[in-house]
Structure formats: C-alpha cells, structure tokens
C-alpha positions in Angstrom: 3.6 38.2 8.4 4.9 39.2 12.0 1.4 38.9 13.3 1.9 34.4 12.9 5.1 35.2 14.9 7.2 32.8 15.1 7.4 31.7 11.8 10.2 30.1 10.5 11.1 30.4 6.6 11.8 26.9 4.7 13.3 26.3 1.9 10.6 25.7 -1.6 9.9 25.2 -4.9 10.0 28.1 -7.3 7.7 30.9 -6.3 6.3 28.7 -3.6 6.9 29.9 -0.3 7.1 27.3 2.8 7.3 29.1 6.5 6.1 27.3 9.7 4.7 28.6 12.0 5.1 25.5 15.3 3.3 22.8 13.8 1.6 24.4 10.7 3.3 24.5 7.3 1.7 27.8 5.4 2.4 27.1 1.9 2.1 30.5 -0.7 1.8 31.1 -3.8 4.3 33.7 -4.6 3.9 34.5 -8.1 2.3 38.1 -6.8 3.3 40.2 -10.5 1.2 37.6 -12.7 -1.5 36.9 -10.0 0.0 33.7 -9.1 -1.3 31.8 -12.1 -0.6 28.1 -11.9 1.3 27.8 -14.9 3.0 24.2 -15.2 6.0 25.1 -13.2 4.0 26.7 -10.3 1.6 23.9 -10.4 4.8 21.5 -10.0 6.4 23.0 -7.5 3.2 23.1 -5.7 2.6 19.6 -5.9 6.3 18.6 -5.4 6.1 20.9 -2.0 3.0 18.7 -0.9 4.7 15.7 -1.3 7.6 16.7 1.0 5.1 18.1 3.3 3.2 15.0 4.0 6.0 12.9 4.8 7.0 15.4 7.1 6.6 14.4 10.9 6.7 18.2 12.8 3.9 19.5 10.3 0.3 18.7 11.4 -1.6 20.6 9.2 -1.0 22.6 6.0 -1.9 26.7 4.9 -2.5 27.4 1.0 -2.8 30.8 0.4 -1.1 33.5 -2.4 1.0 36.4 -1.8 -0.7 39.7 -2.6 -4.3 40.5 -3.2 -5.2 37.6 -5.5 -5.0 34.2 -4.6 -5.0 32.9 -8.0 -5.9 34.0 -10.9 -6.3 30.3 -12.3 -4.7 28.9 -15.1 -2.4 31.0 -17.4 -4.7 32.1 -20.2 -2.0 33.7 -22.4 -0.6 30.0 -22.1 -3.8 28.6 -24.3 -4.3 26.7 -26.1 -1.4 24.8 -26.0 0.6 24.2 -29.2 -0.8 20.9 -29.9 -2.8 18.0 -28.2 -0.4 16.3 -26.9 0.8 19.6 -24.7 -2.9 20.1 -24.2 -2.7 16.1 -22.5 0.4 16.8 -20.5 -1.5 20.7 -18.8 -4.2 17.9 -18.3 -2.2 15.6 -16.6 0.1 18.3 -14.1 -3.2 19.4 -13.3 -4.9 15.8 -12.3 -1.4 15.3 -10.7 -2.1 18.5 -8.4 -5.4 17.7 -7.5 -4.7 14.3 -6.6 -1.5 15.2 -4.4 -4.0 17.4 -3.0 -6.8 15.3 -2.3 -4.8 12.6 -1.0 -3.3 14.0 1.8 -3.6 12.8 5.3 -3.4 15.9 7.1 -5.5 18.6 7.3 -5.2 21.7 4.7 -6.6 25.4 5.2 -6.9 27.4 2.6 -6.9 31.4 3.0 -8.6 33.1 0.3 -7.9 37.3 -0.1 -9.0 38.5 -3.6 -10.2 36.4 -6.3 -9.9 32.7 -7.3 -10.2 31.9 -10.2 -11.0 28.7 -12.6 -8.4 25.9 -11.8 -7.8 27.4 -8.0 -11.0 27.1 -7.3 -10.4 23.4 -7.9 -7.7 23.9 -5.3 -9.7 26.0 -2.8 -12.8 23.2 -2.7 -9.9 20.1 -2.1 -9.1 22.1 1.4 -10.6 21.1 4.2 -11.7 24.2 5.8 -11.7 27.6 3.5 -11.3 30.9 5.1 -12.2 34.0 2.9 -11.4 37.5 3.4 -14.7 40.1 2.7 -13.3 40.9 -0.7 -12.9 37.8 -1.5 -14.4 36.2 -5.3 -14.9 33.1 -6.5 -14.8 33.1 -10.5 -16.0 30.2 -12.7 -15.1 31.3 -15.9 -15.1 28.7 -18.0 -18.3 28.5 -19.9 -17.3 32.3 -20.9 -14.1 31.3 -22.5 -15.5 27.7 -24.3 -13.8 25.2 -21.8 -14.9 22.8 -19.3 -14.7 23.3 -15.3 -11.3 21.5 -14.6 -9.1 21.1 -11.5 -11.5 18.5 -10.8 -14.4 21.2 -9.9 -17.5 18.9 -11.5 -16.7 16.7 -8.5 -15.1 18.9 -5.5 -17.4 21.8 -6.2 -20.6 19.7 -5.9 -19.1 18.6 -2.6 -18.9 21.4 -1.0 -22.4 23.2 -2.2 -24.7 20.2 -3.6 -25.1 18.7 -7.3 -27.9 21.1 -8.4 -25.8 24.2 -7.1 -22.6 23.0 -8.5 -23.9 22.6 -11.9 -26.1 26.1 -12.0 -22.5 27.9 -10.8 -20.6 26.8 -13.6 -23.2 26.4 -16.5 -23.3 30.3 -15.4 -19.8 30.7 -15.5 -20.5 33.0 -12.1 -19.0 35.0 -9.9 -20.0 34.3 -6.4 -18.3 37.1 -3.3 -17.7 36.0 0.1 -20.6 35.9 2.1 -22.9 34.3 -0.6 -19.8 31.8 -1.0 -20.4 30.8 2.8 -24.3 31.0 2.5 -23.8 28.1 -0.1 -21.3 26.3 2.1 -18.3 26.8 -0.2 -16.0 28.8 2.3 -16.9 28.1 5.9 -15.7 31.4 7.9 -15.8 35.1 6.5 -13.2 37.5 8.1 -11.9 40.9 7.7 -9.6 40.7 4.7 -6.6 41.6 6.7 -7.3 38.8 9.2 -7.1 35.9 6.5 -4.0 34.4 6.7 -4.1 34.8 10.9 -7.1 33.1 11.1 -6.4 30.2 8.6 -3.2 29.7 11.0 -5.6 29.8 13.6 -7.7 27.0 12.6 -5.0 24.8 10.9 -3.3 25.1 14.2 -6.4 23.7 16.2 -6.6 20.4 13.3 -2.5 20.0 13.7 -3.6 19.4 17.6 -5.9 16.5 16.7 -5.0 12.8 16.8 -3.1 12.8 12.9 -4.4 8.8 12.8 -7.9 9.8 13.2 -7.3 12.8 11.3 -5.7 10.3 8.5 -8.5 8.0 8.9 -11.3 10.9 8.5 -9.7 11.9 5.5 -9.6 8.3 3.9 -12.7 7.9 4.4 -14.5 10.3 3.0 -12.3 9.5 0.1 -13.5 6.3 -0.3 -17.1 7.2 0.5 -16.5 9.4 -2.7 -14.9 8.2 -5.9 -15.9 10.1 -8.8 -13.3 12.6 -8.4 -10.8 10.0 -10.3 -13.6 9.8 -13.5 -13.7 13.1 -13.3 -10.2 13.8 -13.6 -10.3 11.3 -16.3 -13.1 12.9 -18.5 -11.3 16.2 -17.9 -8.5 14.8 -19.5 -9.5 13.4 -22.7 -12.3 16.4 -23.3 -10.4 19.8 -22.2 -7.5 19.2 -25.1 -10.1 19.2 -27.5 -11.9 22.6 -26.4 -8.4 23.8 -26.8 -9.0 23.3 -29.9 -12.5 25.3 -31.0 -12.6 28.4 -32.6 -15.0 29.2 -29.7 -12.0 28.9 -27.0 -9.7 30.8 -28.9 -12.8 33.6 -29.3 -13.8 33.4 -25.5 -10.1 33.7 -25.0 -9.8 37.0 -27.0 -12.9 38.2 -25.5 -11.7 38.1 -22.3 -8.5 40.4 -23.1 -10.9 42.6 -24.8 -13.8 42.9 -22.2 -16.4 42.4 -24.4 -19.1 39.3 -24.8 -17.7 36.5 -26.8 -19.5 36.0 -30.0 -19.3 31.4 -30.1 -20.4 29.9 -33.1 -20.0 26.2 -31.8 -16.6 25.4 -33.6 
C-alpha cells in the first residue's frame, strides 16, 4: 500500500486493519485465507472499529475494503445453520448491529470492491456512500440458491441504490451481476482498473473528508429520515432468517453449494 503513501498503521480489532492515510481512516477486512467472511467476531470487530472511528475528530471520511482478491465472501456458510434458534437470533442481531453502526454514521464511507462480494457484504457495500469497483469485480446474491432470505438489510439498501423493481428481480434471481453492469444499474458508481481500487477509493474519501462534516452530518441524517424501512427490515430479517435456518431446503442449498451442483428444494 505505498502507493496511499503516507499512511499511518493504527491499532484494530481482530483481523480488521485501521491505517490513515491524513484525514481518511481505510478500514480492511483482513481475514485474506477464509475470504474475509464476516463471521461474528469479524462482524464485531468491524462494528466496534466504526464506533471508535466516528467519535474520532482527525478522520473525515472512512475506506471499507478486504485484503486480497475478495472482498468478502459474505457470511460463513460452514457456520450454518446455527446450533439452535436462539444462536440463529443472536447472528441476526450482530448483523442488524453492523448494519446499523454502518448506516448511522455521520461521516462519509467509501467502499473499494476487488473480487467478489458476496451475500451479507453486499449489505455492507450498498450502506457506503460512494462504491468503487475494480474490473473483476462481482456482486453475488446468493441467497435464494441456498433457501435463505437477502439479509444485511439488502431488501432495503439494495433497492436504494438500483430501484424497487431491480432490487427485487436481482435477488429473486439469486444473480451475479460484474462490474460494469453493477454501475449501469447504479449499484457501484466508478469502475477502475482492479489495481487502482483502493487508490482511488482514497482518492474520493479524501475529497468527502474535505467537505463541511456538519453538512456532511446533516446530508447523511437526512436521507436517513427521508427513509425508514431499513429498521422493519432489519426487523423482519430477524424474526424470519432463524427459521430458514431451519428447512431442509437451507441445509440442501447449503450442501449444494460445496458440491457445485443445482439444489434439489422440496419446500421443508
């Protein structure tokens, strides 16, 4: 990373990377061997390194991006389904936590995309303000395929970034979309040369942290009170997604997906 020169490493959460680089806090993923799958710890430490960002003064504007040549795989299949309902409500809950320490922050967030995300991160790549994919980047929406709902809040951040109607065939689908169609539908908003991700996310978080941060703060609250169905979103994901953990169909979409074949569902 000698290219954002000068960065300057800070201290984070387990596999969560903090560096600055002046006023811009790039925040990474660093769970490279597993695909940075936001298990519960990596989802905590995330959110817990949010929080400490966005009561700090000398950071104007935030990076999310993951070490290697995923940015997350999503959340940890091999994980599911949890060992009974109530673990199922607590993965509910640390994700709604994320999402809303996400959503609520006052300052701006970039996120820079190289390689796929998948599922939950994609829930995490929509609550950015501005989204900067590499070519090779992939958006996956796999639920449907493994007998789950969208989560991460996606039924409501996905639909604001690319319309009801578009929102709703994408993850009925369960589809893969690749970078440039992902900016023709308005879900990434710049397309650069996968080796010029991270630069250029830096690049345009810098130019936010040089805004006014009240108006920036007051942009940001705006929009979230001009929109507030993310919270019965976040809701119905939580009472509904346990019990999918439940089906025979998740635990057969599951297996399909380690075998790379169609799942055979049966609606149990």
């Amino acid at each position: 990373m000698s290219h954002l020169s000068p960065l300057r490493a800070a201290t984070g959460a387990p596999r969560i990377r903090t560096e600055r680089s002046g006023a811009v806090a790039v925040v990474t993923l660093d769970d490279p061997a597993r695909r940075n799958v936001l298990d519960g710890a990596l989802r905590e430490g995330l959110r817990t390194t949010l929080a400490e960002l966005a009561g700090d003064p000398g950071v104007g504007a935030i990076v999310l991006t993951g070490e290697g040549d995923c940015f997350s795989a999503g959340g940890d299949l091999a994980s599911m389904p949890p060992e009974t309902r109530s673990d199922a409500l607590d993965r509910m809950s640390g994700v709604a936590a994320l999402l809303r320490e996400m959503t609520q922050l006052d300052k701006p967030v970039v996120a820079a995309v190289r390689g796929p995300a998948a599922g939950v991160a994609v829930g995490l790549v929509c609550a950015c303000d501005v989204v900067v994919a590499g070519e090779g980047a992939r958006i996956l929406l796999p639920f449907t395929r493994l007998g789950l709902m969208p989560d991460g809040g996606l039924v409501h951040l996905l639909a604001g970034r690319v319309g009801t109607a578009r929102a709703r065939r994408l993850l009925l689908e369960a589809a893969a979309v690749g970078a440039h169609d992902a900016l023709d539908f308005g879900l990434v908003d710049e397309v650069v040369a996968d080796e010029d991700v991270l630069a250029a996310a830096v690049g345009r978080a810098d130019e936010l942290a040089r805004r006014a941060s009240l108006a920036v703060a007051a942009v940001k609250q705006g929009f979230r009170s001009a929109s507030s169905g993310l919270e019965d979103v976040l809701t119905f994901e939580g009472s509904r997604q346990p019990r999918l953990f439940e089906t025979a169909d998740f635990l057969e979409g599951r297996n399909a997906f380690y075998e790379k074949r169609e799942p055979r569902f049966t609606g149990r």
